[in-house]
C-alpha positions as CSV (number, residue, x, y, z in Angstrom):
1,X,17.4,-37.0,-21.4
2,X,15.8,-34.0,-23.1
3,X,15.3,-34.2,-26.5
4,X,15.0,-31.3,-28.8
5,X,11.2,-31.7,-29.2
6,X,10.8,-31.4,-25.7
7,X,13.1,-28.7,-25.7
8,X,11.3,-26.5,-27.7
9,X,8.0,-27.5,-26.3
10,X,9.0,-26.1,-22.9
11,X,10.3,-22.8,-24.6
12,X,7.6,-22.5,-26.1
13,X,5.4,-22.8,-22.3
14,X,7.4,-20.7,-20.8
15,X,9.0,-17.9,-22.8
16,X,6.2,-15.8,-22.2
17,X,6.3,-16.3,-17.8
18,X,9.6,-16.1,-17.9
19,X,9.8,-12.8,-20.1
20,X,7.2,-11.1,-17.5
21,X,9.2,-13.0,-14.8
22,X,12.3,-10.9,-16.2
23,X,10.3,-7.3,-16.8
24,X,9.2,-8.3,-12.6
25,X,12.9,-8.1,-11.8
26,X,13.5,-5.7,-13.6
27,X,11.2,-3.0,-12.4
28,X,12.4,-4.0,-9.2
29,X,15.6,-3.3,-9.5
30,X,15.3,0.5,-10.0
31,X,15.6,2.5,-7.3
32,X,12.6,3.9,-7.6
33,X,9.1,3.1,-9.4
34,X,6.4,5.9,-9.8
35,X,3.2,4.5,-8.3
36,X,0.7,3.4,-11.0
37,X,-2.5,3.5,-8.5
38,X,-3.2,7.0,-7.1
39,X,-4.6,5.7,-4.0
40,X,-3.7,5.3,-0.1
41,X,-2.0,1.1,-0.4
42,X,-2.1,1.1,-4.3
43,X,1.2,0.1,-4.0
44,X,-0.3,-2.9,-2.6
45,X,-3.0,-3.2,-5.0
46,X,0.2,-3.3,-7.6
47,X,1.5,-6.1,-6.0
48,X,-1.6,-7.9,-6.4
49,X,-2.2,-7.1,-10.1
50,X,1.4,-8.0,-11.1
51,X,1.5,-11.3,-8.9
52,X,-2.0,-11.8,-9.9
53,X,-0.6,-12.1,-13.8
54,X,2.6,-13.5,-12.7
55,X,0.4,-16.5,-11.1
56,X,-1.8,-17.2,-14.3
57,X,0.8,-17.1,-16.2
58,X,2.8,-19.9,-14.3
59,X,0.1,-21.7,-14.6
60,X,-0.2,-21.5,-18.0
61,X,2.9,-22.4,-19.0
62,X,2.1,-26.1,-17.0
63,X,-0.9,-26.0,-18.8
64,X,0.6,-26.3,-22.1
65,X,3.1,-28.7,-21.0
66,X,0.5,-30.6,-19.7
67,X,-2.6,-30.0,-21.3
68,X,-4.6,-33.2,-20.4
69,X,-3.9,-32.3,-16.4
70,X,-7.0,-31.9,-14.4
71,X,-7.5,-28.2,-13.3
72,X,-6.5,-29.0,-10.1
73,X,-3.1,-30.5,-11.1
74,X,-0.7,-27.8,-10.7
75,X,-2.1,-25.8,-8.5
76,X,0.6,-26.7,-5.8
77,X,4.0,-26.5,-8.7
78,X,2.5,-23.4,-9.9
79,X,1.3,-21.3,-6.3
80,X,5.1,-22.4,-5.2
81,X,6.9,-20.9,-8.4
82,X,5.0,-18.0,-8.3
83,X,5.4,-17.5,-4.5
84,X,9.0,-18.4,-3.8
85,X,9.3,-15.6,-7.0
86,X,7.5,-13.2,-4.8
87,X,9.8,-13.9,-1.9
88,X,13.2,-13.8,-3.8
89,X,11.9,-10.6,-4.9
90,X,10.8,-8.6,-1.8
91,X,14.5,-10.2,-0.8
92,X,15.9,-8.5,-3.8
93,X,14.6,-5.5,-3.0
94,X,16.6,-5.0,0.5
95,X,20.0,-4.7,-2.1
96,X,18.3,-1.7,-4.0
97,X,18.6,1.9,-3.0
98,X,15.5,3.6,-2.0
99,X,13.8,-0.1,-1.8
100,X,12.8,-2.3,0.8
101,X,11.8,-5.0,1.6
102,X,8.2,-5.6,3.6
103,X,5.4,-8.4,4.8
104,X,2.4,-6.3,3.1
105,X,3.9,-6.5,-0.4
106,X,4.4,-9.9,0.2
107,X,0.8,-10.7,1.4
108,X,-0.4,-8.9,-1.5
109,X,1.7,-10.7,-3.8
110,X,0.8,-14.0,-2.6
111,X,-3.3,-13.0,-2.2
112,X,-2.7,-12.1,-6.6
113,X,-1.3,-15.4,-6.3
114,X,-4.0,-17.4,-4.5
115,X,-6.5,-15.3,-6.7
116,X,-5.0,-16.3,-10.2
117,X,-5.0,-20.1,-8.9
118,X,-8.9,-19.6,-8.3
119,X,-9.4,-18.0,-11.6
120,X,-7.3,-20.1,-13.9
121,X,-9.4,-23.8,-12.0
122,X,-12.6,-21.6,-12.9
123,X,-11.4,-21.1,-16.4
124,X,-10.3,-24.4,-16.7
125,X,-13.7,-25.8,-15.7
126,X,-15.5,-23.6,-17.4
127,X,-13.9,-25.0,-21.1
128,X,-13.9,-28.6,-19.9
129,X,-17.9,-27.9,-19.9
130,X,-18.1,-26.0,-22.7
131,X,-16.1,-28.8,-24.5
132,X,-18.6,-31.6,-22.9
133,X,-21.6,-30.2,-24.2
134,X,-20.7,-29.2,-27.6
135,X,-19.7,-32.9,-28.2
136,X,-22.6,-33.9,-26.5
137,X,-24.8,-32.1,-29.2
138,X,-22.6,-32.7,-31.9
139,X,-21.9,-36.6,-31.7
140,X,-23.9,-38.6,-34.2
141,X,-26.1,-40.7,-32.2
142,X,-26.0,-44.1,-33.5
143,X,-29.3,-46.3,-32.8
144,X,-31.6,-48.2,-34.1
145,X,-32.8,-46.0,-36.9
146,X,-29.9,-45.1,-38.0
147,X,-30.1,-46.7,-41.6
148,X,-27.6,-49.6,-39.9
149,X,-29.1,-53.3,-40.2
């Protein structure tokens, strides 16, 4: 049964994926998208930056559901989400005018994907240490001259 707590608690994980998730679709849909990259494959390199964010974001969102999870916890939920996203959307694509629908984009997508997995396990390492030692150094020590008798 979902309560209202929990309710909110997931809207308030996910509203932000799931806006992006939307603006994704979105941009999509049109029949045409003028290239943001200037360069022979930025296309591709779009894919990557947009699945890239699309990936950390996921991630995120089961990261504040869940925020005792090890980093490695979700990796598998949130690589899927973002990935079967990627592939409903290249599929998407073959019912838009002037769009298509190919394995490159794809690849790119789920390489943003596979990078913002890598990232968000480094981040989440990286504050798990910084936590460790700042309570190491900022624990009273208790011992025996510690005015106790």
């Amino acid at each position: 049964m979902i309560t209202q707590a929990s309710q909110s608690s997931w809207i308030g994980a996910w509203w932000l994926t799931l806006l992006y998730m939307g603006l994704v679709l979105a941009l999509t849909s049109l029949p045409h998208v003028p290239e943001l990259v200037q360069l022979d494959g930025g296309d591709k390199l779009e894919h990557f930056a947009a699945y890239c964010l699309m990936g950390l974001l996921v991630r995120r969102s089961f990261s504040l559901r869940a925020p005792t999870a090890t980093p490695w916890q979700h990796i598998p939920a949130a690589s899927s989400i973002a990935g079967a996203y990627a592939v409903a959307d290249e599929l998407h694509q073959l019912l838009i005018p002037g769009r298509s629908c190919e394995l490159a984009d794809l690849l790119a997508d789920w390489g943003g994907i596979a990078i913002a997995m890598v990232l968000s396990v480094m981040w989440m390492l990286a504050i798990n240490h910084r936590n460790r030692i700042y309570h190491q150094t900022h624990t009273p020590r208790r011992g025996k001259d510690d005015g106790n008798m």
